[in-house]
C-alpha positions as CSV (number, residue, x, y, z in Angstrom):
1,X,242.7,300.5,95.4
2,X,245.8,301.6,94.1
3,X,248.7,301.6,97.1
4,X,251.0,304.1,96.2
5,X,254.9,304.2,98.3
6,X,256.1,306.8,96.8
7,X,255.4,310.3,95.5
8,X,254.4,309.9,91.8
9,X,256.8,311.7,89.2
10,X,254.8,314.1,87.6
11,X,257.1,314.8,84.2
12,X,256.3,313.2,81.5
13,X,259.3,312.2,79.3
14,X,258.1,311.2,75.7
15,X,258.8,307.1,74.8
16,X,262.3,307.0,73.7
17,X,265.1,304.6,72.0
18,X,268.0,304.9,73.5
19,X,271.0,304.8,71.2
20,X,274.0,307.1,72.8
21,X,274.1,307.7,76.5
22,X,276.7,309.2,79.1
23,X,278.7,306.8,81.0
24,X,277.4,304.6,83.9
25,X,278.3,302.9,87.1
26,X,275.8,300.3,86.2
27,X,277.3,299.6,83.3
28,X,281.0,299.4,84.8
29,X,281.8,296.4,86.0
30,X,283.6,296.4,89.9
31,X,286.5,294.9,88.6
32,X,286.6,296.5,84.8
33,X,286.4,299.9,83.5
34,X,286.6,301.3,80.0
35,X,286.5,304.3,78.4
36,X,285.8,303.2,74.6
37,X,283.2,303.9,72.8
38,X,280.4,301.6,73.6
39,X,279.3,298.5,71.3
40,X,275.7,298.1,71.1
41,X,274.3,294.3,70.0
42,X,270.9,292.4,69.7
43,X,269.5,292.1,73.0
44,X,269.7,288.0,72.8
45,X,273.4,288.1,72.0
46,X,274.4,291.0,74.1
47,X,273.0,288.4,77.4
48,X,274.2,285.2,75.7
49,X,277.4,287.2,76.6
50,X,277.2,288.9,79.1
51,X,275.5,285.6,81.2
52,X,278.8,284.6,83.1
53,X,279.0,288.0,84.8
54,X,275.7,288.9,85.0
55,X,275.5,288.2,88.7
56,X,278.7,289.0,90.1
57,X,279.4,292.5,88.2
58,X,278.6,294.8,91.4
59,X,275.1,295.9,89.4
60,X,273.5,297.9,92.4
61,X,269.9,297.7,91.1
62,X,269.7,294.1,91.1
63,X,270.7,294.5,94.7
64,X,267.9,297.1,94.7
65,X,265.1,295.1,93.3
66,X,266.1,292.0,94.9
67,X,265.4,293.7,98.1
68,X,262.3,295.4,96.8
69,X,260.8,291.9,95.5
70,X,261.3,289.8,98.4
71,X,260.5,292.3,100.9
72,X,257.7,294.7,99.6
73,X,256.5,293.4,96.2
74,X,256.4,289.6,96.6
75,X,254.8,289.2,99.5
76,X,251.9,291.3,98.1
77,X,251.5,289.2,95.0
78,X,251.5,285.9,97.5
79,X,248.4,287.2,99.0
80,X,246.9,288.1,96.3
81,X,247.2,284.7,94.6
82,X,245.2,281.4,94.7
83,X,247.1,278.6,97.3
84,X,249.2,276.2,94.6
85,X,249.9,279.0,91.9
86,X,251.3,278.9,88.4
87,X,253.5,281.5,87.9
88,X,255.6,282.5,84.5
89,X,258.9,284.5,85.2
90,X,259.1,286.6,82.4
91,X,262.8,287.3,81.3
92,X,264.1,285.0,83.8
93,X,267.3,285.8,83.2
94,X,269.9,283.8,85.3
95,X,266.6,282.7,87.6
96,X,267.6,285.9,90.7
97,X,263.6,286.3,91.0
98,X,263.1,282.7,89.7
99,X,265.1,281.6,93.3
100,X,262.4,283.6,95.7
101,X,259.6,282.3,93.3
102,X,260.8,278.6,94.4
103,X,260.0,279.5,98.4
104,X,255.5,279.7,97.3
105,X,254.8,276.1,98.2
106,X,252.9,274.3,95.7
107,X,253.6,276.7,92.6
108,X,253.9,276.1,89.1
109,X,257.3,278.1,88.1
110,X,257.9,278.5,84.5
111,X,261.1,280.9,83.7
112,X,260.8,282.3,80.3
113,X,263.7,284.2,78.0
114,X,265.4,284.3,74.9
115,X,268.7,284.2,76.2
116,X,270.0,280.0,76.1
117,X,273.3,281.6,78.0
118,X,271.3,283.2,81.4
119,X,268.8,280.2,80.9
120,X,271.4,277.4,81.1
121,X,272.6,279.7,84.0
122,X,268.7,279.7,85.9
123,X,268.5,276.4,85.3
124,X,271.6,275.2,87.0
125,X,271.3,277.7,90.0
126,X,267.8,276.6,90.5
127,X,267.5,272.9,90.6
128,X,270.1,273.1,93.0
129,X,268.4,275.2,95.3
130,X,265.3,273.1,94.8
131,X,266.6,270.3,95.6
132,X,268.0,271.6,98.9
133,X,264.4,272.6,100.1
134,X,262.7,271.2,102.2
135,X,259.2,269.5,100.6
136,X,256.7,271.5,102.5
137,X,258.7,275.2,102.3
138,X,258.9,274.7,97.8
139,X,257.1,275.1,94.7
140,X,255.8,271.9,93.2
141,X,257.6,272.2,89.8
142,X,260.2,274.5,88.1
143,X,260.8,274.7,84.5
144,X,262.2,276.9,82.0
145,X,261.7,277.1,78.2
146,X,263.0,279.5,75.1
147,X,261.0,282.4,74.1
148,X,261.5,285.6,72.5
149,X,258.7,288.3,73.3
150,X,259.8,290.4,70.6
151,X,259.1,287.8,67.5
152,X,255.6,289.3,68.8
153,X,255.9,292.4,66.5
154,X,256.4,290.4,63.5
155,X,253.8,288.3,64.1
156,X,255.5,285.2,63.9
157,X,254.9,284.2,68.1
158,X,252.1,283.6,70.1
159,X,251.8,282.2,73.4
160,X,254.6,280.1,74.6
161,X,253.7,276.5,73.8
162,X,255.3,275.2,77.7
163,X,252.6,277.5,78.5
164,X,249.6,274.6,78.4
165,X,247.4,276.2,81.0
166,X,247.1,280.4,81.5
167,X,248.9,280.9,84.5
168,X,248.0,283.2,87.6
169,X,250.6,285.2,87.7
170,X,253.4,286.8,85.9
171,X,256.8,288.3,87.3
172,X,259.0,290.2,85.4
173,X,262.0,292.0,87.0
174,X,264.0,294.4,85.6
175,X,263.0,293.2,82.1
176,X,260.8,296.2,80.0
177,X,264.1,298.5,79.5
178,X,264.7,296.1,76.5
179,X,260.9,295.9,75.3
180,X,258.3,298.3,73.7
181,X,255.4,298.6,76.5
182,X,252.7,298.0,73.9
183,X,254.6,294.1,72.9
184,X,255.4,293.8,76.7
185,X,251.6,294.4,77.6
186,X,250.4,292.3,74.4
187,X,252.2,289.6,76.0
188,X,251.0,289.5,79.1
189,X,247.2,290.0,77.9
190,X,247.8,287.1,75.8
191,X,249.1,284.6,78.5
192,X,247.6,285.6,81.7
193,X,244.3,284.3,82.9
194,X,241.1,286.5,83.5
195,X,242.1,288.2,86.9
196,X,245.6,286.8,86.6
197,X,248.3,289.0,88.4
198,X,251.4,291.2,86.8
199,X,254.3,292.3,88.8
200,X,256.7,294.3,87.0
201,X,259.8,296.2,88.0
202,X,262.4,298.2,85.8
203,X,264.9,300.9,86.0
204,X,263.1,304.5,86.6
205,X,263.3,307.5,83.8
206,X,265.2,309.3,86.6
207,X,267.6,307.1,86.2
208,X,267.5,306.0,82.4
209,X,267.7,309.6,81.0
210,X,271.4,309.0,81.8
211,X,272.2,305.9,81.9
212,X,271.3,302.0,80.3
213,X,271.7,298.2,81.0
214,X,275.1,297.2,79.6
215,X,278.5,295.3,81.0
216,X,281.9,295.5,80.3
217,X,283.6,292.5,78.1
218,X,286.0,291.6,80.1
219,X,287.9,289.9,77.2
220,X,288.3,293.0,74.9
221,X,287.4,295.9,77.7
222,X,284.8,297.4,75.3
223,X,281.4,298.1,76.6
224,X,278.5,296.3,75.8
225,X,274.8,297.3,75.2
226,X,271.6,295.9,74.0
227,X,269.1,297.5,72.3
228,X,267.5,300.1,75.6
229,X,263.6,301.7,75.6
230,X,263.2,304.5,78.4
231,X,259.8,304.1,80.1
232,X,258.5,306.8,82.6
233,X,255.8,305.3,85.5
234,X,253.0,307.3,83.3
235,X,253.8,305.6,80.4
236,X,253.5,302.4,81.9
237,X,250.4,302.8,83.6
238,X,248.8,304.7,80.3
239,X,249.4,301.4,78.3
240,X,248.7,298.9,81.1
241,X,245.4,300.8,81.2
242,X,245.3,300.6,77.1
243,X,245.7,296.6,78.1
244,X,242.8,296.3,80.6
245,X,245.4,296.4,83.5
246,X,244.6,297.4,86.8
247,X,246.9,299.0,89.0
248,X,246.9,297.7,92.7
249,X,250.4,298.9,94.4
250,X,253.5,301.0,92.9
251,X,256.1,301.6,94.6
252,X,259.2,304.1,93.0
253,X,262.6,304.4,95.0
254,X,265.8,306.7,94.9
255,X,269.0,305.8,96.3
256,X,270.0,307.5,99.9
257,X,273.3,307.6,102.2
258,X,271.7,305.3,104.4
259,X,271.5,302.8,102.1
260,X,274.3,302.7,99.4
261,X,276.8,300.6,101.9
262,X,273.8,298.0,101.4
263,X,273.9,298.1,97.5
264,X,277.1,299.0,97.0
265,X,279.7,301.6,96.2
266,X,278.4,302.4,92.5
267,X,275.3,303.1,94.0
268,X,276.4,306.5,95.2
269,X,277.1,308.4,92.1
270,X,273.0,308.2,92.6
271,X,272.2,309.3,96.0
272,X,269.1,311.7,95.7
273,X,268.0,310.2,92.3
274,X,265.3,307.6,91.7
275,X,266.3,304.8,90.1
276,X,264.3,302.3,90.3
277,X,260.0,301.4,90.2
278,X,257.8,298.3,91.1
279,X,254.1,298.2,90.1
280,X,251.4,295.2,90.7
281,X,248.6,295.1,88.0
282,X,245.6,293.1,87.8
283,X,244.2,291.8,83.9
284,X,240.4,292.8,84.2
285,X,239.2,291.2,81.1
């Protein structure tokens, strides 16, 4: 049964590269602005750069989804899970969902990008949080490993090879702006278990029609932006149902007065627009 938080968005907005797009508070960093035209690079070497500000640049949807995650979509997928878990963070990042990941005792936590820069950064942050939990309130193991889900296309990747048995779960936050659905969903076919678990989040078509994931070098003041894919919540559920996915919670959110003092002063520029989704999937074959 698929729980549903918010109101579905009934437009659909055809699948869509993004290569110019108006200026953006989630873009600008709290400290740096710039008004020059905006440099757009790989995807690996726009985060192997942009890694050492990545979580201190004022970005209000990571605020948003961290909240989201550990308070609505998490907890859901730790029910829905088998006791001692493996779990593969897809596009780990700099480990932000990897840290809440090491609070399941007895999981299996594999962190997974193609960014060296955010996963020397995950790395770091999270062995030193593990190691400051206690034994009975932590995941059994956390690892991380090197791989690019877009060498999919080409055909030149298959499943991860840290990957040595299919996991239960995967969680991947924030990640599918940067990936064609159908690669993103031939991944996760590929690696999950039978009955294995997806929990995906990303920034909402609201939202993306306007704006893109991007951060401002603080070294030359020029804006940077990797390569950006707008997907609406009807896209995503038409190809996870391509996949054999099945839908089990979605949750969509907009930013209001109440809370933009919580994420943060670049959050208002959005009050009134949806900016963010969260969906829970199922594989059923």
């Amino acid at each position: 049964m698929l729980v549903i938080a918010e109101r579905p968005v009934l437009a659909i907005i055809t699948f869509t590269h993004v290569e110019n797009k108006m200026d953006s508070s989630v873009e600008t960093s709290k400290h740096l602005k710039s008004t020059a035209t905006p440099v757009y690079k790989p995807t690996v070497e726009a985060y192997d750069q942009w890694a050492a500000t990545y979580d201190t640049d004022g970005n209000f949807l990571q605020a948003l989804d961290s909240i989201e995650v550990t308070d609505s979509l998490l907890p859901s997928l730790i029910n829905l899970m088998p006791s001692s878990p493996r779990i593969v963070d897809l596009g780990c990042g700099t480990g932000r969902t990897t840290l809440s990941l090491l609070r399941i005792p007895d999981a299996e936590i594999l962190g997974l990008d193609n960014s060296m820069g955010m996963l020397n950064i995950a790395r770091a942050r999270c062995n030193e949080k593990y190691s400051l939990l206690l034994i009975l309130a932590k995941a059994r193991s956390v690892t991380f490993d090197v791989w690019d889900i877009l060498c999919l296309q080409d055909g030149t990747n298959d499943v991860p090879a840290s990957i040595k048995v299919a996991p239960d779960a995967i969680v991947s936050t924030l990640v599918i702006e940067h990936i064609p659905l159908k690669v993103f969903f031939d991944a996760c076919s590929r690696i999950l278990q039978p009955e294995g678990l997806l929990l995906l989040t990303n920034m909402h078509s609201d939202m993306g029609l306007v704006s893109q994931a991007g951060f401002v070098d603080p070294a030359t003041g020029n804006k940077i932006r990797p390569t950006s894919y707008i997907h609406t919540v009807a896209e995503v559920l038409e190809e996870a149902k391509a996949w054999k996915f099945e839908p089990l919670q979605r949750t969509e959110r907009a930013v209001s007065e109440d809370n933009v003092q919580q994420l943060g002063v670049r959050a208002r520029k959005w009050v009134g627009t949806k900016v963010w989704f969260g969906m829970i999937f199922k594989k059923t074959r």
